[in-house]
Phi, psi and omega in degrees: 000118182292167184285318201300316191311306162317301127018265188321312189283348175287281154338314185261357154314294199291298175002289192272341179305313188307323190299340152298306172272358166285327200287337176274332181293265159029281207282333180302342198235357181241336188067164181316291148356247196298350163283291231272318178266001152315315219271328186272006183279303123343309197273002197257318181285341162288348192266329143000255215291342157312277151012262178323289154036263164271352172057032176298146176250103196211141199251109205293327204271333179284331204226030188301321170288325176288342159300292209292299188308296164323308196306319191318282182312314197263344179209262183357291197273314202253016153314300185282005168259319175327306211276354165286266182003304189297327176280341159287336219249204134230147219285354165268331173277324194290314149324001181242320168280352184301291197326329176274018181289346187272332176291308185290341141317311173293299142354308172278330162308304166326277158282011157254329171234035170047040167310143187282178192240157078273177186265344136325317178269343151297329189282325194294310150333315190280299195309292187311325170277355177281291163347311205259341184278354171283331184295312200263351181042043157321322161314331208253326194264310168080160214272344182273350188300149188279311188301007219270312182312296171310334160282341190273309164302004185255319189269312147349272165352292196297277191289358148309301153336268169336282197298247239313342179270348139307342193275266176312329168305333204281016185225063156285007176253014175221131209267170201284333170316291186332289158312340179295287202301313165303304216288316214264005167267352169235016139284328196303310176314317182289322206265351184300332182276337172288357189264012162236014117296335198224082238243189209257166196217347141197185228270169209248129161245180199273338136335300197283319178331294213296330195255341114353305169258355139314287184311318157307308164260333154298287179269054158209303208272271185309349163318296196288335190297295173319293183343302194278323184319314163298352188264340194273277164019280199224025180073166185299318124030265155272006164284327155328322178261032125276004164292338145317320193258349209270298181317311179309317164288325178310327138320263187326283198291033178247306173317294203312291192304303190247073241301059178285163164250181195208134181257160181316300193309346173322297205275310167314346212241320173292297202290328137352277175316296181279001207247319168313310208285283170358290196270348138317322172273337188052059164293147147223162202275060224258121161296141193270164162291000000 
């Protein structure tokens, strides 16, 4: 991995870490809904207009049940459970559960594409759930605690993430802009009814816009575009481990901006998390010669 790679792979850390806290920032005031369908909307018309663009050629209409079933999975149900979550929660823990989406992506391969089990990636399993369970502090929260809900749709959320990147290995013929621009133009399609259960709860001034069409496009539509630069790059693999950097930033921007606080089980809880995800996936840490 080159200095340019490293960049990338940085850059899109911090992206999606940042994007927990836009998203905690947000929402007391857009509800889940109609934020989530800000971000995915938005994030569908820069990859449009990329597209065009770029005279990329892709068809919305052909692979429309595989659009629809991804958007489902991969960004509409679990964007809107983050973003339910996010009024409870704080924008750096939700990004440390986020993190345990690559274990749960393992779970579902066994059985869906006959993955192999080895014993590395159960430990690497067990350690990640020991994470997020240190993370939720259950002696301390108890099962009547009003926050329960919101861990439980965040944890969700993560494995929704898990099934959907299985969903897309099994479609290889459709490529990734394509899965991109199809998932996030029919989340957009999925999430409109929910936006009269869940209404806007005050006025959109024009600040929020500007962070609105951040969020949408910075940190959602360009994200994922480094993102596939980087799987072209240096392979799906390490590119994978940016999944590793997302908590971290999430952390750092959750202090800097929204001045959370973090307790030992935090640094603890990461370090779990990521050192599991690690040997689920089976990175290795390689020096060149």
């Amino acid at each position: 991995m080159n200095l340019v790679d490293l960049l990338r792979l940085l850059v899109t850390a911090a992206l999606w870490g940042g994007s927990f806290i836009v998203i905690r920032a947000c929402v007391p005031l857009l509800g889940p809904a109609v934020l989530t369908e800000a971000r995915v909307g938005l994030a569908a018309i820069f990859l449009l207009l990329i597209g065009k663009g770029l005279r990329k050629k892709f068809n919305l209409f052909k692979h429309a049940k595989h659009f629809i079933i991804l958007g489902f999975l991969n960004a509409a149900f679990p964007f809107f459970l983050f973003a339910y979550s996010a009024q409870y929660l704080p924008g750096s823990l939700l990004s440390i559960i986020n993190a345990a989406s690559p274990s749960w992506g393992f779970i579902f391969a066994c059985f869906m594409r006959r993955e192999r089990c080895t014993g590395s990636k159960v430990i690497g399993l067990i350690l990640g759930v020991i994470g997020v369970v240190l993370l939720v502090d259950l002696p301390r929260l108890g099962l009547e605690g009003s926050s329960f809900l919101p861990y439980l749709c965040a944890l969700i959320a993560s494995m929704s993430y898990g099934l959907a990147s299985n969903v897309a290995a099994n479609s290889r013929q459709i490529d990734a802009f394509q899965n991109t621009l199809g998932s996030m133009s029919y989340s957009a399609l999925i999430l409109i009814p929910l936006m009269f259960l869940f209404p806007v709860n005050g006025e959109i001034n024009v600040d929020m816009f500007g962070i609105l069409v951040f969020f949408g496009v910075v940190c959602t539509g360009m994200a994922f575009l480094i993102y596939f630069k980087l799987i072209e790059s240096v392979g799906s693999s390490s590119a994978l481990t940016v999944t590793f950097l997302i908590p971290v930033f999430g952390v750092i921007w959750g202090v800097i901006f929204l001045d959370e606080k973090v307790g030992p089980n935090i640094f603890l809880s990461i370090a779990f998390i990521i050192y599991g995800t690690i040997l689920v996936t089976g990175y290795r840490f390689r020096s060149r010669k």
